[in-house]
C-alpha positions as CSV (number, residue, x, y, z in Angstrom):
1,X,59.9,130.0,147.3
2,X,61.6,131.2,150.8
3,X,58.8,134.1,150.8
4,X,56.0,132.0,150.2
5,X,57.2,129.3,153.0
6,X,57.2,132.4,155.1
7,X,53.9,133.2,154.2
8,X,52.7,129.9,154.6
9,X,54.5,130.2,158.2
10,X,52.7,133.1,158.7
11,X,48.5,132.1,158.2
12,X,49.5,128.7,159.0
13,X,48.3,129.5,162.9
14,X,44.7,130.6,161.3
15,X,41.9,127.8,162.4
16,X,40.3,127.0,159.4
17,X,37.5,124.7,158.6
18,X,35.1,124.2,155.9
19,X,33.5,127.6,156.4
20,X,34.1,130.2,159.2
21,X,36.0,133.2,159.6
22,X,39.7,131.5,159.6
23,X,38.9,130.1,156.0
24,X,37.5,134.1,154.8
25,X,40.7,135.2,156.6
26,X,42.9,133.0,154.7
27,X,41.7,133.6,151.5
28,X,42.0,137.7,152.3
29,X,45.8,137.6,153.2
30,X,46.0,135.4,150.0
31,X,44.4,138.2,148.2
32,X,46.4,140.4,149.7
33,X,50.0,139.4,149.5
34,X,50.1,137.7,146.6
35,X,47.3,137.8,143.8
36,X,45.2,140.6,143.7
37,X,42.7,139.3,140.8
38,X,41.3,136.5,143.0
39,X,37.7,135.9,143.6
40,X,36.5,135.7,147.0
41,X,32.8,134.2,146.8
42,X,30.3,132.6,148.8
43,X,27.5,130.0,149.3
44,X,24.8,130.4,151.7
45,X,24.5,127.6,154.8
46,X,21.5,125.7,153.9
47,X,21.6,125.7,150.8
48,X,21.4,122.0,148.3
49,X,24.4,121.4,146.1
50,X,23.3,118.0,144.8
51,X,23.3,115.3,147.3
52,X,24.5,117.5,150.0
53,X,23.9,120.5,151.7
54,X,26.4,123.3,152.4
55,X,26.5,123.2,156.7
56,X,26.0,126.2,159.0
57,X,29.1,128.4,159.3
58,X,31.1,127.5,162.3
59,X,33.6,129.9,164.2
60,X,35.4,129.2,167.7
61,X,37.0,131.5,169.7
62,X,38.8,129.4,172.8
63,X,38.2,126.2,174.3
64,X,40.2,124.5,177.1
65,X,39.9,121.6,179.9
66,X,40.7,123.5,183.6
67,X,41.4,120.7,186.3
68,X,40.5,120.6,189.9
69,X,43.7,123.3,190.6
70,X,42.6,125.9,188.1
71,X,45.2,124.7,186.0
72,X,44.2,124.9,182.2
73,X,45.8,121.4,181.1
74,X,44.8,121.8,177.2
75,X,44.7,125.1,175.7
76,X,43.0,125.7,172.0
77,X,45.2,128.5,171.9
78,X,48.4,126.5,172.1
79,X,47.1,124.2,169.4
80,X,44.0,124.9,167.4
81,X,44.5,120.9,166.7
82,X,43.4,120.4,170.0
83,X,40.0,121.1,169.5
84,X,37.2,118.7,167.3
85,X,36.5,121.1,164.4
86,X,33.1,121.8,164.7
87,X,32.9,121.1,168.1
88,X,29.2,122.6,169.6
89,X,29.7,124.4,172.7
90,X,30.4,123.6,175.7
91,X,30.2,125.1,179.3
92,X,30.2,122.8,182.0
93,X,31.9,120.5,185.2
94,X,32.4,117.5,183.6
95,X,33.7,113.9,185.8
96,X,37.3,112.1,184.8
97,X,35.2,109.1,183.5
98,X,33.6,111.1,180.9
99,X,36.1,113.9,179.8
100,X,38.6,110.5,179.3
101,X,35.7,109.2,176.4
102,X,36.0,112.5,174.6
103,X,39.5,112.6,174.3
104,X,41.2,111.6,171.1
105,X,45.0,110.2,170.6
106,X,47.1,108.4,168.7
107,X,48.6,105.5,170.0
108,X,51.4,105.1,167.7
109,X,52.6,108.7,167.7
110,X,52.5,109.8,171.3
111,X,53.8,113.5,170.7
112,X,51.6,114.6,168.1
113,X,48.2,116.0,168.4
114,X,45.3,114.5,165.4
115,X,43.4,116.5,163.5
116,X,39.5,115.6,164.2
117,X,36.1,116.7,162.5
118,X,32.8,116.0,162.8
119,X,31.3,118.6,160.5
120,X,27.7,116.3,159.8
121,X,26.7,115.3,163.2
122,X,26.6,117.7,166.4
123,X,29.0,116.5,169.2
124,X,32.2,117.8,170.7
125,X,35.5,116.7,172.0
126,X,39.1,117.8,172.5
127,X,42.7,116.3,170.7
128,X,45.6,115.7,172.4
129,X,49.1,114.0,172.4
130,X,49.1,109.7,174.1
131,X,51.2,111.6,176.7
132,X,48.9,114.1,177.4
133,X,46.2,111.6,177.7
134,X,48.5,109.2,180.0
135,X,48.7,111.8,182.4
136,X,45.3,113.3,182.9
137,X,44.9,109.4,183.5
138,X,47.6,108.7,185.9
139,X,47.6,111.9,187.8
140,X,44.3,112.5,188.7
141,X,41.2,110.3,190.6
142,X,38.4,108.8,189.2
143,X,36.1,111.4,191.3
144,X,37.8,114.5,190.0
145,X,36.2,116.9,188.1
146,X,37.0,119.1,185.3
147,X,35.9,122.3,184.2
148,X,35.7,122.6,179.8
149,X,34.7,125.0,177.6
150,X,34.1,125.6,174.0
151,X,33.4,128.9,172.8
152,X,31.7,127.9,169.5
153,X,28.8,128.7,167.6
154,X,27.1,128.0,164.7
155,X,25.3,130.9,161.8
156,X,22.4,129.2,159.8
157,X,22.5,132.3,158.1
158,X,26.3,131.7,157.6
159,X,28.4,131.4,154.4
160,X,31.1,128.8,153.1
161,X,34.0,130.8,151.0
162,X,36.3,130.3,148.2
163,X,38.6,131.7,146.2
164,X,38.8,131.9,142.2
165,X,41.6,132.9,140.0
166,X,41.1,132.4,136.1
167,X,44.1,133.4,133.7
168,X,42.4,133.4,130.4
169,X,44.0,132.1,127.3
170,X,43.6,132.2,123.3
171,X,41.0,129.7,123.8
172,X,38.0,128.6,126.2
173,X,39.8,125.2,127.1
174,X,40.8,125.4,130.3
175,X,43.2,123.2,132.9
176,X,42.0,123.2,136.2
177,X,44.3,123.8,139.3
178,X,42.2,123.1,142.3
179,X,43.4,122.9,145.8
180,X,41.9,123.9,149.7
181,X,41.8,126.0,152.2
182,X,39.9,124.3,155.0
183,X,42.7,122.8,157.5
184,X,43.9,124.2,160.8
185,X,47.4,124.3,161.3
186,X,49.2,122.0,159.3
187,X,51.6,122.6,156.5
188,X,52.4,120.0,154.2
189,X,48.4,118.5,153.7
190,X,46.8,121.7,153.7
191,X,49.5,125.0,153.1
192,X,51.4,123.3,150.7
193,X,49.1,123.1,147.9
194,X,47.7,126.7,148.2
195,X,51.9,128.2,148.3
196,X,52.1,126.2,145.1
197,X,49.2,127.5,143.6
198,X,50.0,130.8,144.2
199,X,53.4,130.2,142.6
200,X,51.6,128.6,139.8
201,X,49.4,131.7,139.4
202,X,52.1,133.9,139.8
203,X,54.2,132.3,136.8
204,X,51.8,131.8,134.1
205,X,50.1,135.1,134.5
206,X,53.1,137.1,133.4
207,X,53.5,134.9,130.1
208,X,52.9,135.9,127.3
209,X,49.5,134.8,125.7
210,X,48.9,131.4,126.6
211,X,47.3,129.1,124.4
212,X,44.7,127.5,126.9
213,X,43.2,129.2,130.2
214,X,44.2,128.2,133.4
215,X,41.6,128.3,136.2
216,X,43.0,128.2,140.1
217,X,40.2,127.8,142.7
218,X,41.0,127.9,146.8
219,X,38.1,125.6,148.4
220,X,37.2,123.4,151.3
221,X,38.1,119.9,150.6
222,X,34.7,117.5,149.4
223,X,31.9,120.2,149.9
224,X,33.8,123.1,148.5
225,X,34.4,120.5,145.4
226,X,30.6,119.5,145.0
227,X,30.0,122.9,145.7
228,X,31.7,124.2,143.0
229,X,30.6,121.7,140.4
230,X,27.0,122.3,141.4
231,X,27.5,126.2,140.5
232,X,29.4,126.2,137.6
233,X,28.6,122.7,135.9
234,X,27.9,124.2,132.5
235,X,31.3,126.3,132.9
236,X,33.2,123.0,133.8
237,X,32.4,121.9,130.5
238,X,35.2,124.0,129.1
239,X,37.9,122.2,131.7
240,X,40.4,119.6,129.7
241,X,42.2,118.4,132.5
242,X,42.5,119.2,136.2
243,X,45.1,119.1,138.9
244,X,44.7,119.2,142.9
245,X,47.5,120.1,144.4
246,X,48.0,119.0,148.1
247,X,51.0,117.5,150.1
248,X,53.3,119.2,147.8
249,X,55.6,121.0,149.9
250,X,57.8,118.3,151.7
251,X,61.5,116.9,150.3
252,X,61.0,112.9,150.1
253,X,59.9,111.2,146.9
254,X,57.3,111.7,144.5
255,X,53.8,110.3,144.6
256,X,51.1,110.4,141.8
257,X,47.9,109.7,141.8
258,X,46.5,108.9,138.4
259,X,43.4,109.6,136.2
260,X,40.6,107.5,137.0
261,X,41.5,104.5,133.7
262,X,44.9,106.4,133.5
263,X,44.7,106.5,130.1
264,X,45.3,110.3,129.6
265,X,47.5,112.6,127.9
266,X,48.4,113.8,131.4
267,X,49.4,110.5,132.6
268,X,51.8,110.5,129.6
269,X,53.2,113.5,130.4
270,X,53.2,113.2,133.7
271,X,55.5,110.2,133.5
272,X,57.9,111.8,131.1
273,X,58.4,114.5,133.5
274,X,59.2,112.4,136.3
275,X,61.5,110.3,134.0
276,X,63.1,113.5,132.6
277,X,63.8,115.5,135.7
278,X,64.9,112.2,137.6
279,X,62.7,112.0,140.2
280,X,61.5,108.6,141.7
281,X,58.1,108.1,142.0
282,X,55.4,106.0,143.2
283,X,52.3,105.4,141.5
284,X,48.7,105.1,143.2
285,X,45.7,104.1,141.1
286,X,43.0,106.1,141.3
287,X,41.2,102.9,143.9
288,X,43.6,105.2,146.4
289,X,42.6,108.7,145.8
290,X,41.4,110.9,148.9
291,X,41.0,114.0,147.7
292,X,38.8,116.6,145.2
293,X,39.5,114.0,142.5
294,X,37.1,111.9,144.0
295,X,34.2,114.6,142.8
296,X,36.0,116.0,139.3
297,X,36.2,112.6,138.0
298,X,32.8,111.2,139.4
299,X,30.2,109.9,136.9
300,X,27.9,112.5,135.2
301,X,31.0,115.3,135.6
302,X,34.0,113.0,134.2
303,X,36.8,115.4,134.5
304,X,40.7,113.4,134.0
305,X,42.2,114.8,137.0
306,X,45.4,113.9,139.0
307,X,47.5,114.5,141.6
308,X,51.5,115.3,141.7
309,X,52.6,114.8,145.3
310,X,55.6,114.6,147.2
311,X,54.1,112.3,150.5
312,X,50.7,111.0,149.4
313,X,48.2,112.1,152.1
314,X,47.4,109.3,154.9
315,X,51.4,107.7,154.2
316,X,53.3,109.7,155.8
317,X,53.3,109.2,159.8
318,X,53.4,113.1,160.5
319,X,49.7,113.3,158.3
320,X,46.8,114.9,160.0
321,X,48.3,116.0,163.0
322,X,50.1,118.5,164.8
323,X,53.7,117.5,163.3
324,X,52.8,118.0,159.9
325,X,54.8,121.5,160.5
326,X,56.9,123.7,158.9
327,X,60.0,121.5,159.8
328,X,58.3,119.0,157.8
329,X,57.8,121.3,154.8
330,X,61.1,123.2,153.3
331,X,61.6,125.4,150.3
332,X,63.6,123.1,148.3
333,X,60.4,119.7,148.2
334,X,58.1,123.3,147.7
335,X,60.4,124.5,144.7
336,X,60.4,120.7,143.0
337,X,57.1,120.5,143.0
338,X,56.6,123.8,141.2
339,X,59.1,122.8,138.5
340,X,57.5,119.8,137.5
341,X,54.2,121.2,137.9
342,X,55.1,123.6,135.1
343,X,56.7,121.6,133.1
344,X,53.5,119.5,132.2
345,X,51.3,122.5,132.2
346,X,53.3,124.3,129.5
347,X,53.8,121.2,127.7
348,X,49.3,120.5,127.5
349,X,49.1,124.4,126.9
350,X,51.2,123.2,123.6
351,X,49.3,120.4,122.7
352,X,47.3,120.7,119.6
353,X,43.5,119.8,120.3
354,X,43.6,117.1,118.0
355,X,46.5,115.4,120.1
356,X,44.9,115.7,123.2
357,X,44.3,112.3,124.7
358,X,41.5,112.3,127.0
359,X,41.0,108.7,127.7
360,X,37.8,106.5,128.3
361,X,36.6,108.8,131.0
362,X,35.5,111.2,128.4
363,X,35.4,109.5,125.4
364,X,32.8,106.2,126.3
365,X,28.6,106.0,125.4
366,X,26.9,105.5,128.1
367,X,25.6,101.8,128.0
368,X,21.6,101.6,129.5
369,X,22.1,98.0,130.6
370,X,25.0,99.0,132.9
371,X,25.2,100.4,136.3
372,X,25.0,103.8,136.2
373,X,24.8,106.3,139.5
374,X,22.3,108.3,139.7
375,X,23.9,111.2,141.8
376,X,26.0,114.1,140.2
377,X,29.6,113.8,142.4
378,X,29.5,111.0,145.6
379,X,26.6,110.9,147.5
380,X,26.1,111.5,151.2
381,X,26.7,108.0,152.8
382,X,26.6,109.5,156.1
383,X,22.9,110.1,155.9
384,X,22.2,106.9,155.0
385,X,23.8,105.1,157.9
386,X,26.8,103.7,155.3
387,X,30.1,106.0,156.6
388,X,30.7,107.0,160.2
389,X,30.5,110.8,160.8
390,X,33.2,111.6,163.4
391,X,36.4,111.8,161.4
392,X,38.3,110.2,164.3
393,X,41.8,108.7,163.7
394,X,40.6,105.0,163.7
395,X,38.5,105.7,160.2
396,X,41.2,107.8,158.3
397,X,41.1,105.1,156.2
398,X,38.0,104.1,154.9
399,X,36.7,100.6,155.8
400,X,36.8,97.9,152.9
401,X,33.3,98.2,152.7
402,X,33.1,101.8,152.6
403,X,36.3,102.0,150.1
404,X,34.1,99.1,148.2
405,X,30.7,101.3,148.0
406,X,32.4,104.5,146.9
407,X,34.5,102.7,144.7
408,X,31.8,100.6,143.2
409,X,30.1,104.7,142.4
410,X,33.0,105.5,140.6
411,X,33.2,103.2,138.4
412,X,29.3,103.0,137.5
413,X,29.8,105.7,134.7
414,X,27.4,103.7,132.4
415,X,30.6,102.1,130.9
416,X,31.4,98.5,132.6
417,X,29.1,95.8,133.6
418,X,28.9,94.3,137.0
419,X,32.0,91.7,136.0
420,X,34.2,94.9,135.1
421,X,33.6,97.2,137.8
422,X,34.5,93.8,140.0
423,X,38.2,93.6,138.4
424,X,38.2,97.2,138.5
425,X,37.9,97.8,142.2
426,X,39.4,94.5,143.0
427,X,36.3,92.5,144.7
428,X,34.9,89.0,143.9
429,X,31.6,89.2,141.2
430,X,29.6,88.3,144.0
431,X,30.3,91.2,146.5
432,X,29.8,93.1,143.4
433,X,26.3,92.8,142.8
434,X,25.6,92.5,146.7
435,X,27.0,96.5,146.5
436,X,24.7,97.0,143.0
437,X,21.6,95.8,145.4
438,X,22.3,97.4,148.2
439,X,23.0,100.8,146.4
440,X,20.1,100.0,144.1
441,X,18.4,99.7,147.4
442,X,19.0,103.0,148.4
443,X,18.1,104.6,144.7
444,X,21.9,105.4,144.3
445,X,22.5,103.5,141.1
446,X,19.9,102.6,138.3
């Protein structure tokens, strides 16, 4: 595990996003170092994978503020947190006033820098540390003016990578390790579940035989997952169970996330694992995933897929910024992670068909007089006015409402009536069918 947290040291300075040349060259030293059968492949910008559409490749090579003194005062290169990913360019004298409105912080963790998108709307701004913001405040006049640039730029003709790894077994069934490559420099949310898959990849392709196949795919988070699906949605068909593997890599408890009834045989197993090996854990339902689950297990695909984490993604303090480092991330959370991760895949490579379980998410007929969505993975919100499109700290986590909506999707599989999805995501009957009209509205459930 030391070599891989050195390798994970190594690209972990690369500026990736959901396509561009950072994400290419991560996948490439991937290929590289460590497994020479992977797939690099591509999607064309522009082009519709279901609800969505895969965005023009983005690449940045420096942006920085100057003040009045020449002084650069924030430097992309220091940090390529400091920039908005997918910032538009920028050239230009700008006043205090306004530069001050296009600076994000976090107020509660004044040394770290956040990690800020806005992949579906054009805008721009810069990431910095509450200090760094206190003192461009406090040190400078309201009539100063600063010089910034952004040295971005944007490919309609662009791609959107990822990576593919498939370890064929003695049959078609396949388990699904899926993980992504599409942060800038942080270790724990975004390098920690590639280093394990590659230690995954590593292990089970010098077995012998193996009973089942094991597929690894390397994508950007959300579109790389609908993405994916969209191409290969016969293929899926094959997959059993999946896994993503993110925030794997640091040494406090165990989280999991469960399937979407958690009524698998990988819950099971999952929970003699943990019981086994003596690890505490705590358990999320699947009302608190975040991640490629939210696609995999989305009505009309219906995969069972969970998550096995140390830190669950948005609990830890050190999440999405520029502290979740490298001192946050050490060999020995990496090297527990791997074991259990192994444990339950060799134990469902073992499993006779007949004794797989693979709970209601698979197993139900879909009832016509139920809710059922009519879009293959979650739709695009943000172009319907119902989710805010700058990723900015303050909406991490999803408004109620939002949470509701997306929640509400989920669980209209055709299966539950408006009273069931209500206990299932928690809310009263009536804000229930208030969601069923308003997505009904909007021709996103039938």
């Amino acid at each position: 595990m030391k070599d891989l947290i050195n390798f994970g040291k190594k690209i972990f300075p690369i500026c990736r996003s959901i396509t561009g040349k950072g994400t290419l060259k991560t996948l490439k030293e991937i290929k590289k170092e460590h497994l020479k059968n992977l797939e690099i492949k591509k999607i064309s910008s522009g082009r519709k994978v279901f609800d969505w559409k895969i965005p023009q490749e983005w690449n940045i090579n420096d942006a920085y503020i100057i003040d009045k003194n020449l002084k650069k005062i924030i430097d992309f290169k220091i940090s390529n947190l400091h920039i908005v990913n997918y910032s538009i360019p920028q050239n230009r004298k700008i006043k205090k006033k306004d530069l001050l409105k296009k600076l994000y912080f976090l107020k509660d963790f004044p040394n770290a820098i956040p990690y800020v998108t806005s992949y579906y709307k054009k805008d721009w701004g810069f990431c910095v540390t509450k200090n760094q913001f206190d003192r461009i405040n406090s040190d400078y006049k309201d009539t100063d003016t600063f010089y910034i640039n952004i040295s971005s730029n944007f490919k309609k003709a662009g791609r959107m990578h990822y990576g593919e790894l498939l370890i064929p077994g003695k049959s078609k069934k396949e388990i699904l390790l899926s993980t992504y490559i599409c942060h800038p420099s942080m270790a724990n949310n975004e390098l920690s579940g590639p280093l394990l898959s590659i230690a995954l990849a590593k292990y089970f392709k010098n077995k012998k035989k193996l009973e089942k196949s094991i597929r690894f795919i390397f994508i950007p988070e959300t579109i790389g997952s609908i993405a994916y699906i969209n191409l290969n949605f016969k293929k899926i068909k094959n997959i059993i169970f999946g896994f993503v593997l993110t925030c794997v890599g640091d040494n406090k408890n165990f989280s999991m996330l469960t399937s979407k009834y958690n009524d698998t045989s990988i819950d099971k197993l999952c929970n003699e694992a943990y019981k086994k090996m003596g690890f505490k854990v705590k358990k999320y339902s699947f009302l608190h995933r975040g991640s490629d689950e939210r696609q995999f297990s989305s009505p009309g695909v219906d995969l069972p897929v969970i998550s096995m984490m140390r830190s669950k993604y948005n609990t830890y303090k050190e999440y999405h910024t520029s502290k979740d480092d490298f001192n946050f991330v050490s060999v020995e959370g990496l090297s527990k992670s791997f074991k259990i991760h192994k444990y339950v895949l060799n134990k469902i490579l073992k499993m006779k068909d007949e004794k797989i379980n693979f709970g209601r998410i698979k197993n139900y007929n879909k009832n016509k007089d139920f809710p059922i969505s009519t879009k293959i993975c979650e739709p695009n919100l943000g172009k319907r006015g119902l989710y805010q499109l700058v990723g900015t700290p303050d909406n991490q986590t999803l408004e109620k409402k939002v949470a509701n909506i997306l929640d509400f999707l989920q669980y209209a599989d055709g299966s539950n009536n408006l009273k069931q999805i209500s206990n299932l995501i928690n809310t009263s009957n009536k804000e229930a069918k208030n969601i069923y009209l308003r997505l009904k509205k909007k021709n996103l459930v039938k």
